[in-house]
C-alpha positions in Angstrom: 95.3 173.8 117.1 98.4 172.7 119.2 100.0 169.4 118.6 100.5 167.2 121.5 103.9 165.6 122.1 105.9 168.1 120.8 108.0 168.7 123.6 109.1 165.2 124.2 109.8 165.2 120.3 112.2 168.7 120.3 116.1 167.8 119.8 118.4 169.2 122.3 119.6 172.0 120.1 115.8 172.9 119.8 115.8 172.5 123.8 118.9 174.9 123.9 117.4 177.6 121.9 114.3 177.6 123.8 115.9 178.1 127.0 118.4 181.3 125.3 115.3 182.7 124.1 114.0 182.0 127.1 116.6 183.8 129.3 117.2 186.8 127.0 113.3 187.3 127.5 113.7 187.8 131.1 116.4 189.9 131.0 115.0 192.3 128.6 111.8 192.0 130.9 114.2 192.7 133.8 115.5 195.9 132.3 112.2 197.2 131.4 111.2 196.8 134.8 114.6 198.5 135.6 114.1 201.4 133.9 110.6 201.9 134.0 109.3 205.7 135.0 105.9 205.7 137.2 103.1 207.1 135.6 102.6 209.7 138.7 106.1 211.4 137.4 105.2 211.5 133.6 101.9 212.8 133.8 102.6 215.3 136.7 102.0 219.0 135.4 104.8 220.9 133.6 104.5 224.7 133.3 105.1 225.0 129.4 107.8 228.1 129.8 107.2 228.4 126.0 104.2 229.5 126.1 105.0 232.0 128.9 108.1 233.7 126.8 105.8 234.8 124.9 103.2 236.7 127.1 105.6 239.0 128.5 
């Protein structure tokens, strides 16, 4: 169960960290988003030239 009132209750350093974490979460969320590969080019059909070595 949540408490009420904590936020009027958290010191400013608490307040700080809370807005750092805050931050860093959007930017790791930015850079996900960034370097994120669509599913249509990691599930599009590789020839497997392994395989084919071997049949020749």
């Amino acid at each position: 169960m949540g408490r009420r009132g904590d936020e009027p209750t958290m010191s400013r350093g608490e307040q700080i960290q809370e807005a750092e974490r805050e931050a860093a979460r959007q930017r790791i969320l930015a850079q996900a988003e960034a370097e994120r590969i669509p599913a249509e080019e990691i599930t599009r059909a590789v020839p497997d030239r392994r395989w084919r070595r071997g049949q020749s």
